[in-house]
N, C-alpha and C positions, 0 to 999 in steps of 0.2 A: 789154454792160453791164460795168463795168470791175468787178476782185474785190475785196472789200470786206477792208481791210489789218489784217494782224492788232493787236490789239491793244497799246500800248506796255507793255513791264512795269511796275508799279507801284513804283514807290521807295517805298519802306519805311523804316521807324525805327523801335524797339524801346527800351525802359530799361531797365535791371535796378538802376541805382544810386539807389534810391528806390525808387516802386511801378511796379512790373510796367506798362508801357503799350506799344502797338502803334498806329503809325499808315501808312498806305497814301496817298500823294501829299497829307499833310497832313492827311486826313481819321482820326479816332480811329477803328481796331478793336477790332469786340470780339468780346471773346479768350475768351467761352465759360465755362463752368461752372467751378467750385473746381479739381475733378482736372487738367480740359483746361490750366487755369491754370498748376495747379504741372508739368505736363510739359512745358508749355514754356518756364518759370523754368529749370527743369532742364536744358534744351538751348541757351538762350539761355548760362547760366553758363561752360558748356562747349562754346561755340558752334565749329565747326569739328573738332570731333574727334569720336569715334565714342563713343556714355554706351550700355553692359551693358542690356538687359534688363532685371537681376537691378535697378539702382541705378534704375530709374522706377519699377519695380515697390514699391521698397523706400517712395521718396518717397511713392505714394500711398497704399498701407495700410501704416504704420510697424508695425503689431503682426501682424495673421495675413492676407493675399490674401486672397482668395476666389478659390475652385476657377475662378472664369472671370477672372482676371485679367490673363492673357495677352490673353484674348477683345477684356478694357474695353481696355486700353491700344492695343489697334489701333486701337479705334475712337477713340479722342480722338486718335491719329495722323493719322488719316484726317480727321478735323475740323481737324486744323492745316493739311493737306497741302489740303484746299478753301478753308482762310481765309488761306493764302499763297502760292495757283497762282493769284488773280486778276489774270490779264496777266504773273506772274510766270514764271521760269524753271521748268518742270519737275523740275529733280532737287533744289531745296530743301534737301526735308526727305525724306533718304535714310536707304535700312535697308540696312546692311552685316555682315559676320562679326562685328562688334567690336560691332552696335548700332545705336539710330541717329545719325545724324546731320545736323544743321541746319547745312547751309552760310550764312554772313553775310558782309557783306564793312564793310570797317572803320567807313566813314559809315554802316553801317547798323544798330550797336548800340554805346552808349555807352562798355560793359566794353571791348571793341576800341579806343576811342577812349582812355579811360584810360592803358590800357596800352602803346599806345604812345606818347602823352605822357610819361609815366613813365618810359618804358623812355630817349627820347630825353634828357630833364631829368636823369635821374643820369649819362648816357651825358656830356652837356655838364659836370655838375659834376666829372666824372672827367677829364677834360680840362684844368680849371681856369676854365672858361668860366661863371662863377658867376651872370652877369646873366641871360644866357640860362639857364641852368638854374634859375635862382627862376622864370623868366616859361614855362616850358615845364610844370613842376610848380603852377604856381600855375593852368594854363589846365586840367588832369587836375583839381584841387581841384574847379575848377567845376564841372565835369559831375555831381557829384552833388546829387542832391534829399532828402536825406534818409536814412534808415538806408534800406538794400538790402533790398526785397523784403519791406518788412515785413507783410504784408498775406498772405504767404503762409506764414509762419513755424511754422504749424498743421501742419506738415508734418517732421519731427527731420533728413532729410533739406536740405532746402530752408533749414533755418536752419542748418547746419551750412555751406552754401554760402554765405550773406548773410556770416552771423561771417569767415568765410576771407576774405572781398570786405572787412570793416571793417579787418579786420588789413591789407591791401592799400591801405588808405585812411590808416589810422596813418601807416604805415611812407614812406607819399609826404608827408605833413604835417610828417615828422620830418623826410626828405632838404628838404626846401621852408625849412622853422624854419633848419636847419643852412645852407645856404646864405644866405639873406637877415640871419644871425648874422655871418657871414663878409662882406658886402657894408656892415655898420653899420647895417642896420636892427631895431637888439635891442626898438626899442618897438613897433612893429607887429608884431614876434613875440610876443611878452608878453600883448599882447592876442588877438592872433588864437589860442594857445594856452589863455587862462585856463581857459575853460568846457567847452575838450576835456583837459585836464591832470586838471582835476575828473573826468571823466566816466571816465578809464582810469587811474587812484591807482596802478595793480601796472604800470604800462609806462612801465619804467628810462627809457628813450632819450628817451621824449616829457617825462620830469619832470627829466630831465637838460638837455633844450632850453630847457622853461620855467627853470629855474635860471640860467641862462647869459645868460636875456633877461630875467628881471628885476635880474640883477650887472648888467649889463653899461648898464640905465635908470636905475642909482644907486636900486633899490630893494634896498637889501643885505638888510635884515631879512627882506622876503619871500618873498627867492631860499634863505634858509637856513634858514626855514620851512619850505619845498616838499621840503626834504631831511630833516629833523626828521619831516614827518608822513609819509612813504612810509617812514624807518627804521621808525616804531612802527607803522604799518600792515602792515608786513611781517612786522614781530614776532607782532604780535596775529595775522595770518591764516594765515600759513604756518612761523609758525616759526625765521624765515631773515632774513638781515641782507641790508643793500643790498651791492652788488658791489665789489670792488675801485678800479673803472673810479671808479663814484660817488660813492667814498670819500673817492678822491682828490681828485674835481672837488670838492667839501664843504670839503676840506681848503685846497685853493687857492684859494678863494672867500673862508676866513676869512683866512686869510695876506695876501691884496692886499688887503683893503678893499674901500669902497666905492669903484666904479667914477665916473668922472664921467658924467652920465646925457647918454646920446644920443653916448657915447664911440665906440661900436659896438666892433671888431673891435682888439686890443692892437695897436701897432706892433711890426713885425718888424725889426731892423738890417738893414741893406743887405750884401750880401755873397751867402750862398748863401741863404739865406731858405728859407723856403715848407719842401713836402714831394715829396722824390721818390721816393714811396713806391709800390708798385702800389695798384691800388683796394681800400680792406676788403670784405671777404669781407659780402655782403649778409645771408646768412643763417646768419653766426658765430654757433656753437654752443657753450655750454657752457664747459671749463676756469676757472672762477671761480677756483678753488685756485690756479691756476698764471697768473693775470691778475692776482689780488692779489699774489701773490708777485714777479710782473715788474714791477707800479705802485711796489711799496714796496723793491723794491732798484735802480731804475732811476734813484737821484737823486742818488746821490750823485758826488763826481768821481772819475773814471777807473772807475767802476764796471763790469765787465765780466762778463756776464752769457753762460753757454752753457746751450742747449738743446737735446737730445741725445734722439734717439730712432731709430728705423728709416724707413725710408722709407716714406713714405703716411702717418704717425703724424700730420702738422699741425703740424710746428715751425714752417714760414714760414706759412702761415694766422695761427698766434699771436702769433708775434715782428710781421708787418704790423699786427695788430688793435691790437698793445700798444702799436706805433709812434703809431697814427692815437690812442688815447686817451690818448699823453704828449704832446701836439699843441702844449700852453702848458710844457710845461716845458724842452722844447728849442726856444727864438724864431729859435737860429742855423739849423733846419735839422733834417729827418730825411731820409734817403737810406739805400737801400738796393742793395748789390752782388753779384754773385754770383761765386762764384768755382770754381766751374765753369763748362766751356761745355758743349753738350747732348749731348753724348753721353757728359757725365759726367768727362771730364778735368781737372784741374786749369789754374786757368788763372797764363797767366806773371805771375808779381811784378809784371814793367817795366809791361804791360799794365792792370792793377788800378790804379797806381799812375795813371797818366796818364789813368783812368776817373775815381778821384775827386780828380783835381785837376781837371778840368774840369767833373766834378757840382760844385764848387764854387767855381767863378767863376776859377780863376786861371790869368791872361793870363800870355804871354812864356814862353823857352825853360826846357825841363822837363829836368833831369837825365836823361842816358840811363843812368847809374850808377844801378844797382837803392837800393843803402844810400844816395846823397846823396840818391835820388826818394824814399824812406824817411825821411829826415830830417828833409826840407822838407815831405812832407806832417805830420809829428807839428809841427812848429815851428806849423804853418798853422793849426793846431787852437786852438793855445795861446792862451787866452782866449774861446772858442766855446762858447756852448752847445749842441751837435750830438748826435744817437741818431743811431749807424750800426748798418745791419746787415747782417754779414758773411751771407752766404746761403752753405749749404750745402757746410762749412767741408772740405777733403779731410783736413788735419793743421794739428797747430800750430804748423809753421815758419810755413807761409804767413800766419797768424792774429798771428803775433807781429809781423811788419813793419808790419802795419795796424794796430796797437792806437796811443789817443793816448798821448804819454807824460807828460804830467800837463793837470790842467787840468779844464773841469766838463762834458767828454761825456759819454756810455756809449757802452756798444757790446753789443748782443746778437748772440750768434753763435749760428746752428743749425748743428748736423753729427749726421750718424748712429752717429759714437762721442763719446763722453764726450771728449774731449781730456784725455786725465788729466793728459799733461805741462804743459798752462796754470797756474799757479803766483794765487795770489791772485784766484781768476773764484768766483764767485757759480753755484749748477748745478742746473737744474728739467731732470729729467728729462718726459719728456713722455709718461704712459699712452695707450695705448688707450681708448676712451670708455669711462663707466661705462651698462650696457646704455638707463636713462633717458635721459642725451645723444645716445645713436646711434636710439632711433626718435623723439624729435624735430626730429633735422637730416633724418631721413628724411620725415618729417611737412613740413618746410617745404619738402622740395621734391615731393613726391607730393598732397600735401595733407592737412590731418588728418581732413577727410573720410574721403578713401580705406582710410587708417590704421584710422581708426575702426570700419570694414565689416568687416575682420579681424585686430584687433587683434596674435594669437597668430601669425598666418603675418608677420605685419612682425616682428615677433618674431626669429621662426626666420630670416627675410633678415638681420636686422643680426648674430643668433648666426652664421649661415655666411658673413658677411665678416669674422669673427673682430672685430667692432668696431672693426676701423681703418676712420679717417677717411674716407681715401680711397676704399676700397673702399665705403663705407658712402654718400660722396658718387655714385661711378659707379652703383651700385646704384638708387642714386636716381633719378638721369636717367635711365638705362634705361627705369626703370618710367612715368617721367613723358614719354615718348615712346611706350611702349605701354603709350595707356590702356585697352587690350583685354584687360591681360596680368592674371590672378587674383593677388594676391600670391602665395595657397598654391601654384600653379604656378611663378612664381619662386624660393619659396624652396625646393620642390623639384627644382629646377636648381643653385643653390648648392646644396646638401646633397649632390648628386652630386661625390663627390671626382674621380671623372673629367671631368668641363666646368665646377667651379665658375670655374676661371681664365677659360676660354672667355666665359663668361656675364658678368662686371666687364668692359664693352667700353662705351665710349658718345664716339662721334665717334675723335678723335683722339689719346682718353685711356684708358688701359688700365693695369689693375693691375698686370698681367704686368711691363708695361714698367717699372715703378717697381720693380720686386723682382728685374728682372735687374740695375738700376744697384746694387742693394743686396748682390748675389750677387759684380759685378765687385768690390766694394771688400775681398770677404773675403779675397784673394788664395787662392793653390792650396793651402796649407796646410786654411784658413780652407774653404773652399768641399769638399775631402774630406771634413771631419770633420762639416759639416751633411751632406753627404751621407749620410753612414755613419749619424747619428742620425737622419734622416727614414726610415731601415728601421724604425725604433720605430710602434707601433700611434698612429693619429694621436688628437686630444687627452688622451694619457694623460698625466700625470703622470711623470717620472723619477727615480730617485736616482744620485747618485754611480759608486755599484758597478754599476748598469743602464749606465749611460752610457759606462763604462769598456771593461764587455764588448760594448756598440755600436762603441766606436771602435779598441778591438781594443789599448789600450794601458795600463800600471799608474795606478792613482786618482791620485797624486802627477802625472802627466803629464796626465790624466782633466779633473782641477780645472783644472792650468792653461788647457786647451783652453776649458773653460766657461766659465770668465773672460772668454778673450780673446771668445767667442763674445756672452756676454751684455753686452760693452761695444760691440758692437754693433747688439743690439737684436734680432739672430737666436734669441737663448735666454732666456728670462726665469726671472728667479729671486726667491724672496722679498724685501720687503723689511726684514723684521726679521732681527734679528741670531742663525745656528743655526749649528753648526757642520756641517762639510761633510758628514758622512756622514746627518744631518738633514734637508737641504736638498730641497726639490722642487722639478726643475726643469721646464718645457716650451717648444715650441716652440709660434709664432703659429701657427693655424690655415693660414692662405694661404701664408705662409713654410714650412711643411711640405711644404702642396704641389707648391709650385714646387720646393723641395731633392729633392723626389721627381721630378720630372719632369726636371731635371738630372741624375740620379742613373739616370733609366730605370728606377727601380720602379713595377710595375704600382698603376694608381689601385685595384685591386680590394684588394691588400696592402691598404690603409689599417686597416682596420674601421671 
């Protein structure tokens, strides 16, 4: 008698984008009591990675467990692992060091399906491939049925996951609006926004798209309407004005008029056109000060703008973001150059030179004379409305050959000193986050979930990356790759002055490595005298006269050194006006450390 064949596994399907359902070769499961429900809400959200103990436990009694609650959660386990081993694979739904975890694979839960529609759709509008990227993001739209999970929201957990999922859902409707803007379809944006523009009044991006698509349908009144009632809604809720970015769009919405309706997308002159910008930063954070500052000095001609900070601070994150929101005011073109190459050199004149004459369309033989390649690019400008942006400036010779010389560009330059010698520039220095910005950006990439669990040790991570960006971005990823890892254990890794360098590691991006290019440009003078100050007890405070007997030389020489140090971004000092023997100065937290570990002082020295 032949042996009777094992069963086929059951194809499965799942939703979480809407209410909670489970089907097994078409036929509808079911999925079990309230608890059993939201644990596997819970594992469906996080589907592929390993979810704590501590965060199911939390999901099903949000206020006090019960002494057996280890006990229940097994057992509603163990009812999932019977209502998804029918013909199913065996290892499912696995309990590992981190948790459990519910293996799924993409056709077989929607969130998966979303996400990498999504992922693919901005992936194509990044490229420039904007038909495809409407129709990649608009096929992600579908998959939803309705607010996520709403059925289970009974649970402070489980809604705090849905909410993360709608924000996810925004922000693809925003990339979707923004494309199909840019393709001339402003009146099907217009409407497919109206009743979700109502629904999110405080979310800038989505009232900033509805604006853009009803100028652009020749409904002008409506569009500056939509900007009217989110300034006073702002006002009235939080206190706060709309943003720079905003401001401006309001502002060049009344300046052109009404649009001709069905005009879609402004003409570009032929020449360089478009933007050859890198992609904006998905989940730019913060700087409003310094966005308004850069919208409202970026218009005028030959305006030349520097941004000066330290490395890791987020000069080119801002100068990109500021680029991509001046989008209608330069029609000839935004491009951006760098001028170094990666391991931080300066790069040659002749080089730069023959980069953006060919970012810029022009054909036939190119001066090999530095000053004639110099001249004919300032000539080329003349009459252009162009944003360049010099990236990561070494000095200002290099920066002076590339400036236009009259005419209605700008030009933003980031470098890690001030360029004092630039004559006539416009200069936003660029902070460290203020502690609110830094566990937000952490927030959007950890989750504000996670955030939420403990609040005080996200805290303590973004104090021990000293609030640079950077560090505050790797920080991030870290953690959002080990979803096992407790904050309070991370941030007591950071807080270890001996491994916090260690621990800012994620792929192929490392703090360290940002704060040696920043250590090379102090030269040997430069790079002693942090050494000798990083002997100082670390986040203390200095004065003058401490500083002096740090570096072993009279206050008159003392100052100059802290000068040259803090036009650097190595030393920070007040910014109001005290005379020097007044002044307190300190050194970045992570910049300490590292001048310590070039310097071979023990991590224990710190205090």
């Amino acid at each position: 008698m032949p042996l009777a064949q094992p069963a086929a596994p059951a194809r499965v399907r799942f939703t979480v984008l809407g209410p909670l359902t489970g089907t097994a070769d078409g036929r509808p499961l079911a999925l079990g009591p309230l608890k059993q429900r939201l644990v596997l809400a819970v594992l469906l959200t996080r589907a592929n990675t390993a979810v704590p103990v501590d965060l199911l436990t939390d999901a099903l009694w949000p206020e006090e467990p019960p002494r057996t609650a280890r006990k229940n959660l097994q057992v509603y386990v163990c009812a999932l692992r019977t209502l998804l081993g029918r013909g199913a694979e065996p290892d499912r739904l696995v309990h590992t060091a981190g948790g459990y975890q519910l293996r799924v694979a993409e056709p077989e839960l929607d969130l998966l399906q979303f996400r990498a529609l999504a992922r693919a759709g901005r992936a194509a509008a990044d490229g420039g491939a904007l038909a495809p990227a409407a129709r990649l993001l608009r096929q992600a739209l579908d998959l939803w049925q309705g607010p996520p999970l709403a059925d289970l929201r009974c649970s402070p957990a489980v809604e705090a996951e849905a909410d993360r999922l709608e924000g996810r859902c925004l922000g693809v409707h925003e990339d979707w609006a923004e494309a199909e803007l840019e393709l001339g379809n402003a009146i099907a944006v217009a409407e497919e926004l109206a009743e979700l523009a109502d629904r999110h009044p405080l979310r800038e991006r989505l009232q900033a798209a509805r604006m853009n698509a009803l100028h652009r349908s020749g409904r002008q009144a409506e569009a500056l309407a939509v900007y009217d009632t989110h300034r006073q809604l702002l006002a009235r809720e939080l206190g706060l004005e709309p943003s720079a970015a905003l401001t401006a769009r309001y502002r060049r919405l009344l300046a052109h008029g009404p649009a001709r309706p069905g005009a879609g997308r402004p003409a570009r002159p032929t020449g360089s056109g478009g933007a050859l910008l890198p992609a904006d930063t998905a989940d730019f954070t913060g700087r409003s000060a310094e966005l308004r500052d850069l919208i409202d000095e970026s218009g005028g001609s030959g305006r030349v703008t520097v941004l000066s900070g330290p490395a890791g601070i987020g000069k080119t994150a801002l100068a990109v973001h500021a680029g991509h929101l001046l989008a209608e005011r330069f029609p000839d073109g935004r491009l951006l150059v760098r001028l170094r190459t990666e391991d931080g050199a300066p790069r040659p004149l002749a080089e730069l030179l023959a980069e953006l004459a060919s970012l810029t369309g022009r054909s036939g033989p190119f001066p090999t004379d530095p000053g004639q390649a110099a001249a004919l690019w300032r000539a080329s400008l003349a009459g252009r409305r162009m944003l360049l942006i010099l990236d990561d400036a070494p000095g200002e010779a290099l920066v002076r050959e590339l400036l236009p010389g009259h005419g209605p560009s700008a030009v933003l330059v980031t470098s890690r000193s001030q360029l004092a010698g630039l004559a006539s520039v416009h200069r936003v220095t660029v902070p460290p986050f203020a502690p609110g910005e830094a566990l937000d950006l952490l927030g959007r990439i950890v989750g504000s979930g996670r955030i939420g669990t403990d609040r005080a040790a996200a805290a303590r991570v973004v104090e021990a990356c000293g609030l640079l960006p950077l560090a505050v971005r790797v920080a991030g990823t870290r953690l959002a790759v080990l979803r096992h890892l407790p904050l309070a254990e991370f941030a007591a890794r950071l807080a270890d002055p001996a491994g916090a360098l260690d621990e800012l590691v994620a792929g192929d991006v490392t703090v360290r490595a940002r704060l040696d290019s920043g250590w090379r440009d102090l030269g040997g003078q430069g790079r002693l005298a942090l050494a000798r100050l990083a002997a100082l007890p670390l986040a203390l405070l200095f004065t003058l006269p401490e500083a002096a007997a740090a570096l072993g030389r009279p206050e008159r020489l003392a100052l100059r050194t802290l000068e040259a140090l803090t036009d650097t971004g190595a030393v920070t000092c007040p910014t109001a006006e005290v005379t020097a023997h007044a002044a307190l100065y300190a050194l970045p937290r992570l910049t300490h450390l590292h001048a310590r570990e070039h310097a071979g002082v023990p991590a224990d020295g710190l205090g």
